[in-house]
N, C-alpha and C positions, 0 to 999 in steps of 0.2 A: 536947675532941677536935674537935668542929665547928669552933671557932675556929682550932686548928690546919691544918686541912683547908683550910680557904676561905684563908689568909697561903699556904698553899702553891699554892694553886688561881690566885691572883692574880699572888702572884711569877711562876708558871708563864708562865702569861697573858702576863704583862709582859712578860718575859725574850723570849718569842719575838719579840711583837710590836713590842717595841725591835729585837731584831737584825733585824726585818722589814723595817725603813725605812731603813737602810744606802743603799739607792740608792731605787727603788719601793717594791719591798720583797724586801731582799736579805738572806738570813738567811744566818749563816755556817755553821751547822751544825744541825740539827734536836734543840738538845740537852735539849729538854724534852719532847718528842713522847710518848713514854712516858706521862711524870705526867702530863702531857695530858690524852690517852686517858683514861684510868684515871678522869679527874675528871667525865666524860659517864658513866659507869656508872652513880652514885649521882644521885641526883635533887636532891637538898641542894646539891651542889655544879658540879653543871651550871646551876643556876639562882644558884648566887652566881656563875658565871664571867658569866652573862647581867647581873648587874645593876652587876658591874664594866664592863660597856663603857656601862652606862647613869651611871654614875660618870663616863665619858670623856668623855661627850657633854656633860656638864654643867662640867669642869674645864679639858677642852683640846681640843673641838672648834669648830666653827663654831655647833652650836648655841648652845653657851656665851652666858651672857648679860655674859659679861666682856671681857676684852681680848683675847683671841683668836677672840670670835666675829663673826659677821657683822653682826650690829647693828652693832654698832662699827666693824667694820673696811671693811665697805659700808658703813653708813651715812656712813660720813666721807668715804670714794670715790664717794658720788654727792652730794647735795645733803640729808641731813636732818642733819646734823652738821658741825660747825665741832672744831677740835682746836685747841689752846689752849699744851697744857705743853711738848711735848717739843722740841726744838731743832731749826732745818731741819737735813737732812741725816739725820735716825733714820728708821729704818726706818716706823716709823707714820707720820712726818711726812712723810712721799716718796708713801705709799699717800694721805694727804687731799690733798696737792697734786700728783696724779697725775705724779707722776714714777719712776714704778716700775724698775727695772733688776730682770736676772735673776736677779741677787745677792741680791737683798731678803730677809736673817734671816727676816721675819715672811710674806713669800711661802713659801720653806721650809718654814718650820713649820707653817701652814693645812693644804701640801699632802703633811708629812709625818705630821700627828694624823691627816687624812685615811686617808690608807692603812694606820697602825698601826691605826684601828680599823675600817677594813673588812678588816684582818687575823685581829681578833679574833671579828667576824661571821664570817668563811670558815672559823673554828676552829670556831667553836660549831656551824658549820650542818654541818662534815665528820664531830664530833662526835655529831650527832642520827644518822647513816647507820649507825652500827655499836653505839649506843645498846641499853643492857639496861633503860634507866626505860619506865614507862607510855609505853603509845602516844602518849594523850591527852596527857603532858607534853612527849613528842618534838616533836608538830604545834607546843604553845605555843612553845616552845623554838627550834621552826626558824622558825615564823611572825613572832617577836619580830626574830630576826635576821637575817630577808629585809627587815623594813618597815626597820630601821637602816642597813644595808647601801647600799639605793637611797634613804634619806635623803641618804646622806652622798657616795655618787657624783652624785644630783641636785645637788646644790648645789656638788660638783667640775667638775661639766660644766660650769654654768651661770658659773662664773667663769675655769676655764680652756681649755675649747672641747674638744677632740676631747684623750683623756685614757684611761690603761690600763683595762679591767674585766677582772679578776682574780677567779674563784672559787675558788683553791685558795689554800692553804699550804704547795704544793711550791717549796722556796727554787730550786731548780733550775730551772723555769717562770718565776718570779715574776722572778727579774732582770735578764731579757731581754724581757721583756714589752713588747708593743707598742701603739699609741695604737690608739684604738677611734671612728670617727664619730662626729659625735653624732645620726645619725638612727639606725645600729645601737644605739647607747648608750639609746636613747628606746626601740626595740625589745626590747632585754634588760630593762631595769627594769617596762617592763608586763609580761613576763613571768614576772619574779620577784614582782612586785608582786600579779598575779593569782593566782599559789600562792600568796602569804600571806593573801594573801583566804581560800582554801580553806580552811587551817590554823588561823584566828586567831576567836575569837567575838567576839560583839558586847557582849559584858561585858567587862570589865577583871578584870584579876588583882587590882588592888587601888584600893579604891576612891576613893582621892586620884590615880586617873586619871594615874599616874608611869610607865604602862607603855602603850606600842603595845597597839592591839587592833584587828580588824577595819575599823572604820569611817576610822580610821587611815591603814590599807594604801589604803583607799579614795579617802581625799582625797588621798594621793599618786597612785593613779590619775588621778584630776581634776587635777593637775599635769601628768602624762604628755601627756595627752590635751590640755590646753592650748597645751602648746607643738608638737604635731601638726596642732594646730585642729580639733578632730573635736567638733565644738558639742553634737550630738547626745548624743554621749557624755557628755561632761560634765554637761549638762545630768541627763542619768539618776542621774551618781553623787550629786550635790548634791542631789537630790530624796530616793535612799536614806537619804544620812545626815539632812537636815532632819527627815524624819517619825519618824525611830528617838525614841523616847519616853525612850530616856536624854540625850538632847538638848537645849535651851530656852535663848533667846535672852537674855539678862543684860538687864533693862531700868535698873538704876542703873547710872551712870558709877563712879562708885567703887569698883562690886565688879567690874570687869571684870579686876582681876591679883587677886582674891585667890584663892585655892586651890582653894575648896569649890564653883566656881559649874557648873553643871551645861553650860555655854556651852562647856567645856572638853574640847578632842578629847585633846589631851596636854602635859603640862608636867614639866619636871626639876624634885624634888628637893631640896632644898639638901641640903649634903654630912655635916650634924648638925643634931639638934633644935637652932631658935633662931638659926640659922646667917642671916645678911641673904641676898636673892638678889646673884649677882654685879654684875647691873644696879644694884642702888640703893645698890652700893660704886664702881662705874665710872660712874655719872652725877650723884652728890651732890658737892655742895659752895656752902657759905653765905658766902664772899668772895669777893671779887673783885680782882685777877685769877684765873680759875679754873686748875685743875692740869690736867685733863682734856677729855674731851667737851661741847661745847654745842650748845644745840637748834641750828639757823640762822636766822637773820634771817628769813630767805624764808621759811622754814617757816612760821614764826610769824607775817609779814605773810599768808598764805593763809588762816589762820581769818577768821573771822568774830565782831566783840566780842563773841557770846551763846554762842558754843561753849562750851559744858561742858567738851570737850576741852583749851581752853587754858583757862579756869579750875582743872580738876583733875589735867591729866594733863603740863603745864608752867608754873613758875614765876619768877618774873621776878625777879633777884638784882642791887641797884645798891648801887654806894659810888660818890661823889667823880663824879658825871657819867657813869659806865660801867657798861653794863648788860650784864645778860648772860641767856640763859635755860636754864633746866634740866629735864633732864628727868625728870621728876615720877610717871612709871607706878608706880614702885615704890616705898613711902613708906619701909618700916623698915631704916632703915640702920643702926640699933644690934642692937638686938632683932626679934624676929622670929617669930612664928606661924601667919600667916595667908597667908602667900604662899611661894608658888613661883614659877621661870620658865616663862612659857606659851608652848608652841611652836606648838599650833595651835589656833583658835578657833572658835566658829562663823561669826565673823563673816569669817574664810576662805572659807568655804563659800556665805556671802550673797554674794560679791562675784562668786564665781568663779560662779555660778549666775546673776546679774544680767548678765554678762560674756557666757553662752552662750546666755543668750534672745536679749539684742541682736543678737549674730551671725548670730541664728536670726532675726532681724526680728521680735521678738515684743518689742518694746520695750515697751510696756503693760505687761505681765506682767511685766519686771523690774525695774521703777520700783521696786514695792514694798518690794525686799529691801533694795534703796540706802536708802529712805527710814525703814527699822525705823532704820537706825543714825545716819540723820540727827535723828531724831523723838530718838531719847536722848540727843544732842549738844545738842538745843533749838537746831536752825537750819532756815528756811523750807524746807518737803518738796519734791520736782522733781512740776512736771506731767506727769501719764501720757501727757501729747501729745506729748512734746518730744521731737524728732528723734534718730533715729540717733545720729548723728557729736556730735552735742552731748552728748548721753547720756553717750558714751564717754571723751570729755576728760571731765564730772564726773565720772566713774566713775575716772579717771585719776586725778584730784583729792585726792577722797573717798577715795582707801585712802591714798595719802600722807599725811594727815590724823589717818588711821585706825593704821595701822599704822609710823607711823615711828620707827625705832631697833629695831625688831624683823624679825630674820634677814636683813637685808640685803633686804628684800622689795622696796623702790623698785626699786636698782638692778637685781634680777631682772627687774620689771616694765617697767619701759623697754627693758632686752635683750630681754623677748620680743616689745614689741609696734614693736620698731624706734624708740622716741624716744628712744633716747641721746645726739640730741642737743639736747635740752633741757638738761641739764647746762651746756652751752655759758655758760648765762647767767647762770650765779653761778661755775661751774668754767674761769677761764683758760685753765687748762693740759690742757683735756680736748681729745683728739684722737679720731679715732672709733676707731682702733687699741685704745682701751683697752677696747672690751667685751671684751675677756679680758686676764688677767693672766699676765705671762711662766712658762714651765714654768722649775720652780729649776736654775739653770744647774749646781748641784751633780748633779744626779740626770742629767741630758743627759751631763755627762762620763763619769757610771758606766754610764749604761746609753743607747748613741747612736740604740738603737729608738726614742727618746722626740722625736727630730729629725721632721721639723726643727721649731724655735721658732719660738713665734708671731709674727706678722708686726710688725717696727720694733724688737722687741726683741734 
């Protein structure tokens, strides 16, 4: 009978938030609202509608560690990836050699997974209002799908500028709906972001850490607050999460993707026991010439020959004079039980925290956090003397380093602190136009609120 319940609870699910994407999210009829409803009554199946959008996140959102996520599809749009298979003229291959049009299939798509599943948040969180489960399951419930929500508008803002926020599922609202600032947009998300604070413990629902929790909602605060510049702030959230005792800094390189490491603020999943992550299906490959993704050149000229990093976390692939590298975070591309995809780290938390003392002119005091991740790389620590501005280029450096091919972070990181044009120097074709990506010219015919398009496109 459960199983019953939840194919119905999903279809349900689906069903609307397919017909939700029509334009924004243009639904033709409310025709499952009903079984909907009904599925937020029992507590079983309000928490499978929740872990299907946590399913979504993992198969066909940006978080995705595969071909529709941001690693990949940033990562090849700013400089830590090279693209290899597809023919010019494909929609991927337009996105790595920034030649994007408003037509672009795979622009669509980002920005309709997007809204299907802050359709499915705005179900679950209208769902908790009129809710007959435990209180205490409501709070989880709504808290889970407020921190999803402003994930996935965060990282809509950040690549296509000023963009809808939408909290209902009235189809009647939703397909005329209008673009949103992005300093209102920065506005709303702290503000959802801070009731999930309220809502959410600092425990996890479950302890391979697959689900949003508290500290969570928080480091996306520390986001908020970054791209506002409000140092202080930031600085506070980073301090909350470091000292929380479910916490601790990963000191081997090799366990930093696996599953169990306590470093681990949140990670998707795989979709069955044994299942490989989608990462180490979209960046494996042992000849050459490759099909897919590769590290870049530059990337790999910026280590240093001691880094652990390029020793463990990319490998070097030659036949016949041609070499290629790959990227290596995720080893088990057959089989598979010790990993999952990591969306966020502590070592998020070290940076963005080093990030707000500097700003704060307390450079001494941020040395350190930069230097835990350098000491585990086995490369020379930075002097707690060392200037400002110097600091902040390594700091620049050191996450590119750190973090490349996961969630599109470079790119992010250069759009907020204005150096997009450093891309310049490995990206031909990059023009400064491109810190944002065209709104899909399908969705502007349906609904002309979404006008005008962004600038050259």
């Amino acid at each position: 009978m459960k199983s019953s319940i939840k194919i119905c609870l999903v279809v349900s699910l689906t069903i609307l938030a397919t017909n939700s994407c029509k334009q924004l999210i243009d639904v033709d009829d409310p025709i499952n609202q009903i079984g909907a409803a009904q599925v937020f009554q029992d507590k079983n199946t309000a928490y499978a509608a929740l872990d299907h959008v946590y399913a979504e996140l993992q198969t066909n959102s940006l978080f995705s560690g595969g071909s529709s996520g941001a690693g990949a599809l940033l990562g090849s749009y700013a400089d830590d990836l090279e693209l290899h298979a597809p023919p010019y003229g494909s929609p991927v291959s337009d996105i790595y050699l920034n030649q994007l049009l408003a037509d672009n299939s795979v622009v669509k798509t980002v920005w309709a997974n997007g809204y299907n599943e802050i359709y499915m948040a705005n179900a679950l969180i209208e769902g908790m209002q009129s809710s007959a489960i435990a209180e205490s399951d409501k709070k989880q419930i709504l808290g889970e799908a407020l921190v999803i929500r402003s994930m996935i508008y965060l990282q809509l803002m950040q690549i296509f500028g000023e963009i809808p926020y939408t909290t209902t599922t009235d189809y009647t609202y939703n397909q005329f709906v209008h673009k949103t600032s992005e300093s209102e947009m920065l506005q709303l998300l702290e503000a959802d972001l801070t009731q999930a604070v309220t809502h959410l413990p600092d425990t996890y629902r479950n302890l391979s850490r697959i689900y949003v929790n508290k500290k969570t909602a928080q480091l996306l605060l520390g986001n908020i607050y970054q791209l506002k510049k409000d140092w202080s702030k930031v600085e506070q959230i980073c301090q909350t999460i470091i000292s929380d005792a479910n916490y601790s800094f990963e000191l081997d390189i090799n366990k930093v993707f696996k599953k169990g490491g306590k470093h681990i603020l949140f990670q998707l999943k795989t979709l069955y026991a044994g299942a490989p992550t989608p990462e180490s299906g979209i960046y494996y490959f042992s000849s050459v010439p490759p099909l897919n993704y590769v590290v870049s050149p530059q990337l790999v000229a910026s280590f240093t020959g001691t880094d652990l990093r390029l020793k463990y976390w990319i490998s070097k692939v030659e036949n016949n004079g041609f070499v290629f590298y790959r990227n290596d975070k995720y080893k088990n591309f057959t089989t598979n039980n010790d990993e999952y995809s990591v969306v966020y780290r502590l070592e998020n938390v070290y940076f963005m925290l080093a990030e707000s003392l500097a700003n704060l002119n307390r450079v001494s005091e941020a040395v350190p956090y930069v230097n835990k991740i350098r000491q585990r790389a086995g490369i020379v620590l930075l002097d707690g003397n060392i200037p400002k501005e110097v600091f902040l280029n390594e700091l620049l450096a050191e996450k590119r380093r750190e973090f490349f091919a996961e969630q599109g972070q470079r790119f992010f990181e250069l759009k907020r602190i204005g150096q997009l044009d450093l891309l310049k120097q490995s990206k031909p074709n990059w023009k400064d136009f491109h810190r944002r990506w065209p709104i899909p010219l399908s969705e502007i015919l349906l609904n002309a609120n979404l006008n005008p398009q962004n600038p050259n496109y």
